[in-house]
Predicted model as a PDB file, atoms N, CA, C, CB and O in Angstrom, pLDDT in the B-factor column:
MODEL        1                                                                  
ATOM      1  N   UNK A   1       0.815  -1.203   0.000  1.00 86.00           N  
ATOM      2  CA  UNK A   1       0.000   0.000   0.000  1.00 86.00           C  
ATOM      3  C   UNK A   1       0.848   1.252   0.000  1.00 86.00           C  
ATOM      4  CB  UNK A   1      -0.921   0.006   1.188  1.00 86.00           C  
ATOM      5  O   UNK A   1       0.374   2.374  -0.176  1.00 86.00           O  
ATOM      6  N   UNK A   2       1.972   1.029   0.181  1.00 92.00           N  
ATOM      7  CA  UNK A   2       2.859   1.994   0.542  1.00 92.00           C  
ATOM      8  C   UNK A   2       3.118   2.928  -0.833  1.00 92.00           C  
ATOM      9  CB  UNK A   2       4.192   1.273   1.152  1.00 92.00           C  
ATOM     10  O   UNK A   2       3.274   4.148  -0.885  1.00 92.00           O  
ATOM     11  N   UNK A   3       3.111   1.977  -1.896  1.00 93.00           N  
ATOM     12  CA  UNK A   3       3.627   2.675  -3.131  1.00 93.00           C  
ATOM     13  C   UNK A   3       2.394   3.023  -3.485  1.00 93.00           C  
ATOM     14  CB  UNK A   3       4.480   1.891  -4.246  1.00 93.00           C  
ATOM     15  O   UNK A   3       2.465   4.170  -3.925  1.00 93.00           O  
ATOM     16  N   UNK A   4       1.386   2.662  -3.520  1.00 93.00           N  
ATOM     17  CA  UNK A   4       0.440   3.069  -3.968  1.00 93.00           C  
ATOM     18  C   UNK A   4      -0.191   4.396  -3.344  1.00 93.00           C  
ATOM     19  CB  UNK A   4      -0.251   2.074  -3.977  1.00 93.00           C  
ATOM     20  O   UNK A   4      -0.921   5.191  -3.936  1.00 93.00           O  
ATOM     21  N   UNK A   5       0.225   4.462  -2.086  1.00 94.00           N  
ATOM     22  CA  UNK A   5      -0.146   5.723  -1.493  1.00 94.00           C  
ATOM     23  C   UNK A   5       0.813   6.939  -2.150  1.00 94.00           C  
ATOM     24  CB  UNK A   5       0.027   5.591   0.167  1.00 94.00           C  
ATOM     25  O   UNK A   5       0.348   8.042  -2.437  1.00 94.00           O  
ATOM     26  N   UNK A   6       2.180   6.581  -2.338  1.00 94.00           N  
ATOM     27  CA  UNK A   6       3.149   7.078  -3.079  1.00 94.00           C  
ATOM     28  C   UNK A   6       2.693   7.753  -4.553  1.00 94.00           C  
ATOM     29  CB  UNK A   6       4.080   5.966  -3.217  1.00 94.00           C  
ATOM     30  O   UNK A   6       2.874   8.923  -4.888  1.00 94.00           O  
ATOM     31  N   UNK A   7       2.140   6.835  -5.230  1.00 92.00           N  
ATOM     32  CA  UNK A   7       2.082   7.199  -6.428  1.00 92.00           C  
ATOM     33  C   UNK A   7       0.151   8.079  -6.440  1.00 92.00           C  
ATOM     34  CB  UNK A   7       2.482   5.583  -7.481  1.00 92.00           C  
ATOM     35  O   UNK A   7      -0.253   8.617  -7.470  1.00 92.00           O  
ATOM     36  N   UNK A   8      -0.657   8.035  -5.246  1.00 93.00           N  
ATOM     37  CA  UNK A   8      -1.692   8.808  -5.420  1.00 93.00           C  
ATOM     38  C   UNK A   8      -0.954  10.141  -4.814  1.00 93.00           C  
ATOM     39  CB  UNK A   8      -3.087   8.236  -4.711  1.00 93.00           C  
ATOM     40  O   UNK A   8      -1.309  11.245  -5.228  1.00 93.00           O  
ATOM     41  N   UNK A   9      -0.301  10.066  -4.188  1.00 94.00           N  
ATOM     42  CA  UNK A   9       0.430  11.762  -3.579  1.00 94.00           C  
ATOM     43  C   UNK A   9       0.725  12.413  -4.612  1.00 94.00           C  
ATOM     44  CB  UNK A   9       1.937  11.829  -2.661  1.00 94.00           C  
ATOM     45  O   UNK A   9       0.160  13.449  -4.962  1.00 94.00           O  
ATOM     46  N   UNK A  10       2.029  11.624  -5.441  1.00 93.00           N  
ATOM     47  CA  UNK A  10       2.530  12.500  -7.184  1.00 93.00           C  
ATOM     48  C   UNK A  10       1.269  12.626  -7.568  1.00 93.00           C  
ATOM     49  CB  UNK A  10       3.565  11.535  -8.646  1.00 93.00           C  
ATOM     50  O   UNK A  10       1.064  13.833  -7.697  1.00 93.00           O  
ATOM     51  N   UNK A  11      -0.020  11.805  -7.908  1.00 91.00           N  
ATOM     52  CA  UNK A  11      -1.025  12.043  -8.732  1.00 91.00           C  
ATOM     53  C   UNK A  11      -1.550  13.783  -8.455  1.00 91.00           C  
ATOM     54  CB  UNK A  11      -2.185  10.823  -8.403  1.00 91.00           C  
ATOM     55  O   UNK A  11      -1.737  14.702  -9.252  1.00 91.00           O  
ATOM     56  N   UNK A  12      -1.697  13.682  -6.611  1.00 93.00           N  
ATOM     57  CA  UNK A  12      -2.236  14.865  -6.455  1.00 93.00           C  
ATOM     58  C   UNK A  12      -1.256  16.378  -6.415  1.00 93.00           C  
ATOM     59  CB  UNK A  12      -2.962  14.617  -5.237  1.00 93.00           C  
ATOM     60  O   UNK A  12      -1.629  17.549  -6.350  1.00 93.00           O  
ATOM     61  N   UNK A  13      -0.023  15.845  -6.475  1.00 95.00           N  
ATOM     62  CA  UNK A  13       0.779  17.250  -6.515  1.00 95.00           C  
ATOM     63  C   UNK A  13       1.056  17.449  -7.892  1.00 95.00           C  
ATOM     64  CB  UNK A  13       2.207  17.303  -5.660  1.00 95.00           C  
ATOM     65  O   UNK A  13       2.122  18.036  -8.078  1.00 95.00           O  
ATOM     66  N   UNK A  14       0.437  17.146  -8.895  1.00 94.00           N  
ATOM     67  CA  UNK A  14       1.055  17.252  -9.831  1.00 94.00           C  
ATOM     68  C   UNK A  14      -0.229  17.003 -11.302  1.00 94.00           C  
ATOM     69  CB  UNK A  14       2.328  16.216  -9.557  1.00 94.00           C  
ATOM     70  O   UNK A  14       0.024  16.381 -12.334  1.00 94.00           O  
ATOM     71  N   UNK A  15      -1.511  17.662 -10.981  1.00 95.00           N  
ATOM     72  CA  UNK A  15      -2.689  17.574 -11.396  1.00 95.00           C  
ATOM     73  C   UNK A  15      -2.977  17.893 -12.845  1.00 95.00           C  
ATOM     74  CB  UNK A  15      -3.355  18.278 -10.615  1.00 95.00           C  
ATOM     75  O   UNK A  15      -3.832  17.553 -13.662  1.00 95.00           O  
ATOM     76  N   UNK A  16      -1.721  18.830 -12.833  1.00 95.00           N  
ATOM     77  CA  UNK A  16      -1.773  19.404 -14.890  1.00 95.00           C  
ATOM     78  C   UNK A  16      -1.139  18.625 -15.140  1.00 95.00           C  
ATOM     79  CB  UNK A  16      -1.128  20.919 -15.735  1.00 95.00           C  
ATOM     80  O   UNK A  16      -1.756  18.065 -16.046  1.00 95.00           O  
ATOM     81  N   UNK A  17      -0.049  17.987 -14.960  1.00 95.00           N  
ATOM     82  CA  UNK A  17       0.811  16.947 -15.749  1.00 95.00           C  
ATOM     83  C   UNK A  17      -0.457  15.648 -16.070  1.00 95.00           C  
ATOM     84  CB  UNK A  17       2.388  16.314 -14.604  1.00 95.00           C  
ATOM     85  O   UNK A  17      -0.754  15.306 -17.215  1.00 95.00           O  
ATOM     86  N   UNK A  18      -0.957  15.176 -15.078  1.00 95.00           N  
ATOM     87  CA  UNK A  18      -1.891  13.894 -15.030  1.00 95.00           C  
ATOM     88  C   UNK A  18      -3.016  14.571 -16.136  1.00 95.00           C  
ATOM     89  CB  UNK A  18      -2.621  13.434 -13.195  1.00 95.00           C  
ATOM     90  O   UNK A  18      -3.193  13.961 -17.191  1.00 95.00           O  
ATOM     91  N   UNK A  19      -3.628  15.596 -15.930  1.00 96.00           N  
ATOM     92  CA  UNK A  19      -4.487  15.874 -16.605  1.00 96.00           C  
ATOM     93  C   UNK A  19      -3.669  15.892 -18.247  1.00 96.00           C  
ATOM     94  CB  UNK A  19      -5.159  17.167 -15.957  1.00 96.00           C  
ATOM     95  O   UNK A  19      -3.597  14.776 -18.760  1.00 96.00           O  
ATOM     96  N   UNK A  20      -3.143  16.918 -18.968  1.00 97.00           N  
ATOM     97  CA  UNK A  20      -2.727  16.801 -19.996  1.00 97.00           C  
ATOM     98  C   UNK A  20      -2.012  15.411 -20.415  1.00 97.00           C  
ATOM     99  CB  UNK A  20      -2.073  17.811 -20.065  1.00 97.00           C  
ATOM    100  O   UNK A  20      -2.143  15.232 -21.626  1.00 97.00           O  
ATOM    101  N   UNK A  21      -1.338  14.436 -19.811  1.00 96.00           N  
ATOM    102  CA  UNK A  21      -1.500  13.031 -20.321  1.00 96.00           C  
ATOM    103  C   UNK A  21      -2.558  12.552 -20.455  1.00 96.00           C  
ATOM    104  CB  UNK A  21      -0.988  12.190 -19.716  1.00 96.00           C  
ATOM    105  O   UNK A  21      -2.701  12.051 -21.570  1.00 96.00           O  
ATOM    106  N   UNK A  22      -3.682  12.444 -19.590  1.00 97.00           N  
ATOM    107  CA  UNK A  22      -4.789  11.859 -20.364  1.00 97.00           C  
ATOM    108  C   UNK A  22      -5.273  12.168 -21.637  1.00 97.00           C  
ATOM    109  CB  UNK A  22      -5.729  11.961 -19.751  1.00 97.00           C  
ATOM    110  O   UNK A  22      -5.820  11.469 -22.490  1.00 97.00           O  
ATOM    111  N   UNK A  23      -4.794  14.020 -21.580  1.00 98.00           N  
ATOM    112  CA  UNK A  23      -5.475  14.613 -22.918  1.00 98.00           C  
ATOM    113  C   UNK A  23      -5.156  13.681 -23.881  1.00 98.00           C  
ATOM    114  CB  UNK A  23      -4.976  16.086 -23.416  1.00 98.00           C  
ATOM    115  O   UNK A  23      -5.895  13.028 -24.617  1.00 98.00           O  
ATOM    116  N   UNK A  24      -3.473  13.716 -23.739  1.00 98.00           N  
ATOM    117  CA  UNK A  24      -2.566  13.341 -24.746  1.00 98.00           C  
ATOM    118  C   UNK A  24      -2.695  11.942 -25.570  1.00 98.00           C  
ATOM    119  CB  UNK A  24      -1.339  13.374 -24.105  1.00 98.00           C  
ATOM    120  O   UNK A  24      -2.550  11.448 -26.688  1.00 98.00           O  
ATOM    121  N   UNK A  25      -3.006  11.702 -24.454  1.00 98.00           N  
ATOM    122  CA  UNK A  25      -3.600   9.865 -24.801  1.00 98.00           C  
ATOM    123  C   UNK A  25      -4.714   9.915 -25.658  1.00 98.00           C  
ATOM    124  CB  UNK A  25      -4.263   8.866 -23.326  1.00 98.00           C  
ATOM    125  O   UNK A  25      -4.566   9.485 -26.802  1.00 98.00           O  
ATOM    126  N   UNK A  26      -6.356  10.591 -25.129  1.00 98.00           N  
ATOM    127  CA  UNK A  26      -7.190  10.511 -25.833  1.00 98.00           C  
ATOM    128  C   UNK A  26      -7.167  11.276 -26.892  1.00 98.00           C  
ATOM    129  CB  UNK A  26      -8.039  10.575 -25.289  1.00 98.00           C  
ATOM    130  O   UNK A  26      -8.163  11.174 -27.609  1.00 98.00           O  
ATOM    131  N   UNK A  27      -6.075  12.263 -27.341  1.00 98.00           N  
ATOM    132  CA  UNK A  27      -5.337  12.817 -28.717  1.00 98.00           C  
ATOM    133  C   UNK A  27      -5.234  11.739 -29.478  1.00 98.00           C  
ATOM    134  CB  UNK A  27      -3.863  13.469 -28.590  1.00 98.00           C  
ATOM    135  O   UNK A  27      -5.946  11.602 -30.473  1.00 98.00           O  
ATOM    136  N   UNK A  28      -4.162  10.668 -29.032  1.00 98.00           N  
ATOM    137  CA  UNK A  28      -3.585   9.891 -29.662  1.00 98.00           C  
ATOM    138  C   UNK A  28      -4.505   9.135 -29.912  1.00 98.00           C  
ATOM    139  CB  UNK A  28      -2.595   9.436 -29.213  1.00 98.00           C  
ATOM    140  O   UNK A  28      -4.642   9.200 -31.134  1.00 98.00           O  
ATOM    141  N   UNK A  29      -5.389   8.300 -29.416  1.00 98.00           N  
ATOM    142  CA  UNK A  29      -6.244   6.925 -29.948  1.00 98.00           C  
ATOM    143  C   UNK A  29      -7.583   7.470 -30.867  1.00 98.00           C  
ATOM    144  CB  UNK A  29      -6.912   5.891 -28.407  1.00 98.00           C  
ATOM    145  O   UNK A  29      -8.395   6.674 -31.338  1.00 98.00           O  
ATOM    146  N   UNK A  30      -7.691   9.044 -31.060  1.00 98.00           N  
ATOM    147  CA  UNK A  30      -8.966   9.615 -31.307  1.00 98.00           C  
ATOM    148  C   UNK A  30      -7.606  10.161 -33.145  1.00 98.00           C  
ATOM    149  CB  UNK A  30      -9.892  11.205 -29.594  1.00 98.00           C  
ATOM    150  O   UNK A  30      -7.995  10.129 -34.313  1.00 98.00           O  
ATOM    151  N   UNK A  31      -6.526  10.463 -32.791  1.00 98.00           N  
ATOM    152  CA  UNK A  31      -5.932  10.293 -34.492  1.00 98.00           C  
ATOM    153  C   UNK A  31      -5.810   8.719 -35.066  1.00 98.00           C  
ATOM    154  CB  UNK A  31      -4.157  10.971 -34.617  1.00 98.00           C  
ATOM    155  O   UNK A  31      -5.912   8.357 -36.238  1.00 98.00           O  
ATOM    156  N   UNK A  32      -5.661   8.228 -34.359  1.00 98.00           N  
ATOM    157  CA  UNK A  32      -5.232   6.641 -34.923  1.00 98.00           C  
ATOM    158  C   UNK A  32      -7.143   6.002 -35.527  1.00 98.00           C  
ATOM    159  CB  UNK A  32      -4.304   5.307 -32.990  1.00 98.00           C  
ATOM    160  O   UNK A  32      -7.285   5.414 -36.599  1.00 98.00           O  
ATOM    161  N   UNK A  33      -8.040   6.227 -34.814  1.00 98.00           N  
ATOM    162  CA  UNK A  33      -9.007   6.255 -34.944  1.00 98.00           C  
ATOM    163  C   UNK A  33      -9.699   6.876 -36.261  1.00 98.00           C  
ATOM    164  CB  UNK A  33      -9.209   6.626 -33.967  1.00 98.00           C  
ATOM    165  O   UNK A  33     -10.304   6.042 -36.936  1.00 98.00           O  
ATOM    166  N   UNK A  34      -9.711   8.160 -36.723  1.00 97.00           N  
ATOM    167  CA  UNK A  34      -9.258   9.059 -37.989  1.00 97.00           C  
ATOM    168  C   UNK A  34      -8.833   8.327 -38.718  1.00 97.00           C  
ATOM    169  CB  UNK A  34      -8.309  10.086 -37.899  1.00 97.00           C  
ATOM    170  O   UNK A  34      -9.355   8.026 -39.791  1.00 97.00           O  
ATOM    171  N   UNK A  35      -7.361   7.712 -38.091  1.00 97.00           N  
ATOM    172  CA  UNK A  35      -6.572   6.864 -39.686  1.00 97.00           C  
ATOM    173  C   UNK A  35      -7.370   6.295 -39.928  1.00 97.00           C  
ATOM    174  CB  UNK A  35      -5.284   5.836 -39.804  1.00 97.00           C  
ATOM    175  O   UNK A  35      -7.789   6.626 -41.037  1.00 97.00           O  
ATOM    176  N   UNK A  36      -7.819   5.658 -39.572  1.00 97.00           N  
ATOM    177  CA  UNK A  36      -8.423   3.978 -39.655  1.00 97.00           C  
ATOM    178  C   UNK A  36      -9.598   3.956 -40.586  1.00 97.00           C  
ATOM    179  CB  UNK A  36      -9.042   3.307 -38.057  1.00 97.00           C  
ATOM    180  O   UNK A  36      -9.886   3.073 -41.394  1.00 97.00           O  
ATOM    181  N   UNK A  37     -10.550   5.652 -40.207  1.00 97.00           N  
ATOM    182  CA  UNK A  37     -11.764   5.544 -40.711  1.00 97.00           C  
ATOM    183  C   UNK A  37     -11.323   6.171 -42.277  1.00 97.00           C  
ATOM    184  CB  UNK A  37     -12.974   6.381 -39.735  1.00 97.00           C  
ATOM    185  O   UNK A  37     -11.622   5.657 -43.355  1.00 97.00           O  
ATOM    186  N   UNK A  38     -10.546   7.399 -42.066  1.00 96.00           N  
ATOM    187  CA  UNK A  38      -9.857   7.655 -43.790  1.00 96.00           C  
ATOM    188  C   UNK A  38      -9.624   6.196 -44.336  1.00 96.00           C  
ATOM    189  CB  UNK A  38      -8.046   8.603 -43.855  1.00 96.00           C  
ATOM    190  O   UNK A  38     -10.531   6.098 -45.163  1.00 96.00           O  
ATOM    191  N   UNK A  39      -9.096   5.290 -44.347  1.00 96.00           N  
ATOM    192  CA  UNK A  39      -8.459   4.239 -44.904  1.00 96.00           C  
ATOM    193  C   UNK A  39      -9.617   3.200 -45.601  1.00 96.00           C  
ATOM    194  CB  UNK A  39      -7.561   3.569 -43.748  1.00 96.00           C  
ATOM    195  O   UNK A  39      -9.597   2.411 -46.546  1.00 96.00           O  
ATOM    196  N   UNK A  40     -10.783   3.701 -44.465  1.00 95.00           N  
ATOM    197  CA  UNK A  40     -11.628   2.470 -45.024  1.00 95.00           C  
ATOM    198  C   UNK A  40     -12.533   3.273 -46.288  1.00 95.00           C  
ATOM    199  CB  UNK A  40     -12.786   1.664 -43.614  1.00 95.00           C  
ATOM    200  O   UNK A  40     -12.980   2.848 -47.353  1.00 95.00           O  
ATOM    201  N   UNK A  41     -12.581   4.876 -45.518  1.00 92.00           N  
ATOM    202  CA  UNK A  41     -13.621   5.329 -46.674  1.00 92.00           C  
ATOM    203  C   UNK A  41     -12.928   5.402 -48.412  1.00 92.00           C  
ATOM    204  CB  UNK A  41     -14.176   7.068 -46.163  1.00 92.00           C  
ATOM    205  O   UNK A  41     -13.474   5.312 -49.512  1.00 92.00           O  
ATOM    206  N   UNK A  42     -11.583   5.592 -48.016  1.00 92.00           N  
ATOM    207  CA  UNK A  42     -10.878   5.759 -49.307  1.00 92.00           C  
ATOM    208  C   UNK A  42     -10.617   4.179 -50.311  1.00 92.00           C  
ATOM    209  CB  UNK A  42      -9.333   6.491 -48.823  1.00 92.00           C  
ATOM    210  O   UNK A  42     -10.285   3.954 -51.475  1.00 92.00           O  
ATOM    211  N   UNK A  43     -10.907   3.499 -49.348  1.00 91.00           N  
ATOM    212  CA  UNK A  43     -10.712   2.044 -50.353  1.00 91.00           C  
ATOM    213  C   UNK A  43     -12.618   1.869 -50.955  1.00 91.00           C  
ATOM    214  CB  UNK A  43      -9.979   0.128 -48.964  1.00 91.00           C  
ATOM    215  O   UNK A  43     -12.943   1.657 -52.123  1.00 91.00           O  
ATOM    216  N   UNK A  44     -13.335   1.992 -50.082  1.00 89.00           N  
ATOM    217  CA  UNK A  44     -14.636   2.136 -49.955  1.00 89.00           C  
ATOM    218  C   UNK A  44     -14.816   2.761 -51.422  1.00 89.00           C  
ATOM    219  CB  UNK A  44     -15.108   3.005 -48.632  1.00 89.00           C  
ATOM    220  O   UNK A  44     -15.341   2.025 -52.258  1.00 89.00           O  
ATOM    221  N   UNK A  45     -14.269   4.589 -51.974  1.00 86.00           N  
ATOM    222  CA  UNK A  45     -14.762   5.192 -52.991  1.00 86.00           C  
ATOM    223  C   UNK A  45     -13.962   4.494 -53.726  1.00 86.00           C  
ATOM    224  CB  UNK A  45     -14.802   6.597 -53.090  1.00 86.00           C  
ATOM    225  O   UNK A  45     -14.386   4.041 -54.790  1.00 86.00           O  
ATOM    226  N   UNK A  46     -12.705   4.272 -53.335  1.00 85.00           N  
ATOM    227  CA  UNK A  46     -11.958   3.615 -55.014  1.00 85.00           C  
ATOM    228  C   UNK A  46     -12.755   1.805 -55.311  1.00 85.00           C  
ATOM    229  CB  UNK A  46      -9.445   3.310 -54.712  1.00 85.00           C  
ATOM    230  O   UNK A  46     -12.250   1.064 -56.155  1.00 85.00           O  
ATOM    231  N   UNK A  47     -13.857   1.410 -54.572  1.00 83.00           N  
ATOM    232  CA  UNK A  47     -14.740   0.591 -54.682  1.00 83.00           C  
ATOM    233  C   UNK A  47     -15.615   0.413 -56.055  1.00 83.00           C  
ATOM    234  CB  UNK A  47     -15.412   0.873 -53.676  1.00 83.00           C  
ATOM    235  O   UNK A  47     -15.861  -0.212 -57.087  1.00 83.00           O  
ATOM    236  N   UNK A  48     -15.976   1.961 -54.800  1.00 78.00           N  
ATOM    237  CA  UNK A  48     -17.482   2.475 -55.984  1.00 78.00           C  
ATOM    238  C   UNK A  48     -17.077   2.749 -57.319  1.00 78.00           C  
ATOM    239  CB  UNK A  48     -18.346   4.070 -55.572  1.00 78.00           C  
ATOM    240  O   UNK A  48     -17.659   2.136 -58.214  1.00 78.00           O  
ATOM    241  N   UNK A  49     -15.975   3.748 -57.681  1.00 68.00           N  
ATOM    242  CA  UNK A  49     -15.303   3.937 -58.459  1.00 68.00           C  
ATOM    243  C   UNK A  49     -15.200   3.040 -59.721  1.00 68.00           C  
ATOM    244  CB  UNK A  49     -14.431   4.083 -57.855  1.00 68.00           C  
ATOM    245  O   UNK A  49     -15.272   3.344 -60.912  1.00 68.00           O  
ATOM    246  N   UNK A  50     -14.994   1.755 -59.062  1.00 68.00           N  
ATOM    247  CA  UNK A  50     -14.513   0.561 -60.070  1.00 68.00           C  
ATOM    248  C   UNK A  50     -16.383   0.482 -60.522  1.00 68.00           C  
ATOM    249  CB  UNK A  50     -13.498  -1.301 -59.073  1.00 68.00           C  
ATOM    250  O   UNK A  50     -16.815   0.755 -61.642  1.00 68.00           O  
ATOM    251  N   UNK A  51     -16.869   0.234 -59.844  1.00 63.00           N  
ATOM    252  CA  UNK A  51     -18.000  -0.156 -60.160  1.00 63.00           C  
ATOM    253  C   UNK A  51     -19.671   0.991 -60.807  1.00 63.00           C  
ATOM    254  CB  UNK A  51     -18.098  -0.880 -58.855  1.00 63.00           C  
ATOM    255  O   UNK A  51     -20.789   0.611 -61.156  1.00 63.00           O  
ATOM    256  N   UNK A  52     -19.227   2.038 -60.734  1.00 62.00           N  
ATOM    257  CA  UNK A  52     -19.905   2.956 -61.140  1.00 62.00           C  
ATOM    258  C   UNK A  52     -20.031   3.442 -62.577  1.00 62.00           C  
ATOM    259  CB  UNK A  52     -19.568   3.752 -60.469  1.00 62.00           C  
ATOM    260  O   UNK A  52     -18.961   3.924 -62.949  1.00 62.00           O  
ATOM    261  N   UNK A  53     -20.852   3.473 -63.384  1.00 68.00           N  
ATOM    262  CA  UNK A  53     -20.600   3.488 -64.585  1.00 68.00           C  
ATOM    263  C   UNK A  53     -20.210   5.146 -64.998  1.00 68.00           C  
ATOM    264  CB  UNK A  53     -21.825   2.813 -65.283  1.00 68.00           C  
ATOM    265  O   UNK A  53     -20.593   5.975 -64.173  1.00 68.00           O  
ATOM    266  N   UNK A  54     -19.427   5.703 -66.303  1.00 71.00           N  
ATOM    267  CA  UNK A  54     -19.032   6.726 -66.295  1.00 71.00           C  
ATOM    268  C   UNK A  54     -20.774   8.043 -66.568  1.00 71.00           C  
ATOM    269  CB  UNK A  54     -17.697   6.541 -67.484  1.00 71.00           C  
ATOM    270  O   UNK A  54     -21.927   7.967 -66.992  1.00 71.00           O  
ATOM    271  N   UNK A  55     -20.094   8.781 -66.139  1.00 74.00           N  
ATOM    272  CA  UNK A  55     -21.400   9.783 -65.692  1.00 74.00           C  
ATOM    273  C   UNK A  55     -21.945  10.163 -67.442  1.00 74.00           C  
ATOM    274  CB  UNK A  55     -20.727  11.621 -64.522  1.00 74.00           C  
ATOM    275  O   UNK A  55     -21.265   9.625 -68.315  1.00 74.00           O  
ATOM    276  N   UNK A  56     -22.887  10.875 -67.811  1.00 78.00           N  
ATOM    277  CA  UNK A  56     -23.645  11.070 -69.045  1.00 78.00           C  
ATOM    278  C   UNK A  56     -24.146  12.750 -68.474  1.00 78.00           C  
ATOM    279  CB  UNK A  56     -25.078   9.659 -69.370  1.00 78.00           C  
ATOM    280  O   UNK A  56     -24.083  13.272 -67.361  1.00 78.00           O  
ATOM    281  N   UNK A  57     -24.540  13.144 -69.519  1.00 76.00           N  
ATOM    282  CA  UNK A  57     -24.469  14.642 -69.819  1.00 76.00           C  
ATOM    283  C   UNK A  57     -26.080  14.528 -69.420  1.00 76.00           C  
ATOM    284  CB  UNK A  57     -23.885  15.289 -71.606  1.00 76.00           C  
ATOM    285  O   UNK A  57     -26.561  13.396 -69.365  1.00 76.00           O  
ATOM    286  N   UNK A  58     -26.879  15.620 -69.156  1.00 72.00           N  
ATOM    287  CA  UNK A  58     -28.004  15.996 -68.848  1.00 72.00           C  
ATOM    288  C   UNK A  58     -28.661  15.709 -69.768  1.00 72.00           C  
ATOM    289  CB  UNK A  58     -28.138  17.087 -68.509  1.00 72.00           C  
ATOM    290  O   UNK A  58     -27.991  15.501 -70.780  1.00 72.00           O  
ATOM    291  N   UNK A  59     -30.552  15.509 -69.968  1.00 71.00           N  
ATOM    292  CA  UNK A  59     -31.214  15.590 -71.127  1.00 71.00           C  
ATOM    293  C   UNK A  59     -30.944  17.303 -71.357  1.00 71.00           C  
ATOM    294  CB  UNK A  59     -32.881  14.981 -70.988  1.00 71.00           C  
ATOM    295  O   UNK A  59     -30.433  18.142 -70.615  1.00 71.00           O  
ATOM    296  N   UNK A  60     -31.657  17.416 -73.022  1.00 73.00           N  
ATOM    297  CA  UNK A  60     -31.887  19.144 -73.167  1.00 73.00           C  
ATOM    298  C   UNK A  60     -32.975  19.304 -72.618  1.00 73.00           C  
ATOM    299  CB  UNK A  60     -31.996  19.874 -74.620  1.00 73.00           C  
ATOM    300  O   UNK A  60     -33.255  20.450 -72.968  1.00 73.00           O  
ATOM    301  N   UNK A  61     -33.897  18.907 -71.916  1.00 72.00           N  
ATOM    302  CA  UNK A  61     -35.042  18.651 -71.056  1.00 72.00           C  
ATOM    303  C   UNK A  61     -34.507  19.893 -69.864  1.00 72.00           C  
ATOM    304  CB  UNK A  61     -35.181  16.771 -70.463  1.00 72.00           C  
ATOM    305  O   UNK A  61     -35.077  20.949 -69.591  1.00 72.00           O  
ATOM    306  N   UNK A  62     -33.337  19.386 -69.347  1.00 74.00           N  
ATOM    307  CA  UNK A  62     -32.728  19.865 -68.093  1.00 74.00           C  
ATOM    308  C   UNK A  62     -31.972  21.149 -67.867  1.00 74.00           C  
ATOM    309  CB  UNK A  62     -31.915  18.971 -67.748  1.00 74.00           C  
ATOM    310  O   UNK A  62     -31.917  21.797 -66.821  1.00 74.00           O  
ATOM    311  N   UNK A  63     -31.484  21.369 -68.851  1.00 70.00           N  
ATOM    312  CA  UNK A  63     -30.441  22.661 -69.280  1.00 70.00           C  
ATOM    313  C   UNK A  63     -31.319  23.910 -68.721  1.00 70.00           C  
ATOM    314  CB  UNK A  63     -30.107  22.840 -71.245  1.00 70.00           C  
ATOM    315  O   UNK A  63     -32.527  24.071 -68.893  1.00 70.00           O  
ATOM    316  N   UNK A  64     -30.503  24.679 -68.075  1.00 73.00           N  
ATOM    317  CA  UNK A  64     -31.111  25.820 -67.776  1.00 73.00           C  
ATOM    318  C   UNK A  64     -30.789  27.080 -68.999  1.00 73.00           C  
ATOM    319  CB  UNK A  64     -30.597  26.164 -66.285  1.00 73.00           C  
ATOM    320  O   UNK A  64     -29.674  26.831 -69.457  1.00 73.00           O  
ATOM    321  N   UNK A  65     -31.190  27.928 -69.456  1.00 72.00           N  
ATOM    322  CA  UNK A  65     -31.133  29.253 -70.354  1.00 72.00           C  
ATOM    323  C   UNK A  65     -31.054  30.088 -69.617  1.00 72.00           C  
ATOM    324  CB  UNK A  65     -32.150  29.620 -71.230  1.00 72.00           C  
ATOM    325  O   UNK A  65     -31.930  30.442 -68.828  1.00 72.00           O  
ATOM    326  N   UNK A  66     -29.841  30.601 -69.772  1.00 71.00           N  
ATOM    327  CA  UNK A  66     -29.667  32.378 -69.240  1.00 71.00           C  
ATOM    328  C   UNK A  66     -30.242  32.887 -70.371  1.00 71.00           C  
ATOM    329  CB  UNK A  66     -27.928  33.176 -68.974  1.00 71.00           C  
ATOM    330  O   UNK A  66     -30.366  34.104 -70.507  1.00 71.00           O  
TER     331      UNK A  66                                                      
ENDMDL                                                                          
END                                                                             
């Protein structure tokens, strides 16, 4: 118990350091998180991509006139 009382004392003298590591942490797993979701959406469009047929021009139905 001894160290453990030890290491809640540093916890409490030292409250911005503890606090900004947590930040730092939930920085870190909240970018890695980001990667992960870029990675899937970008394989995801180069998906669709393959499979989408190429786009076609409007009817003259649609065209607006200035």
């Amino acid at each position: 118990m001894a160290f453990l009382d030890s290491v809640l004392g540093w916890i409490g003298q030292n409250k911005a350091v503890c606090a900004l590591s947590v930040l730092l942490f939930a920085f870190f797993i909240s970018t890695i998180a980001l990667a992960v979701q870029k990675n899937n959406l970008a394989a995801e469009l180069e998906t669709c991509g393959v499979t989408t047929p190429p786009p076609t021009s409007p009817p003259e139905s649609f065209k607006v006139e200035y």
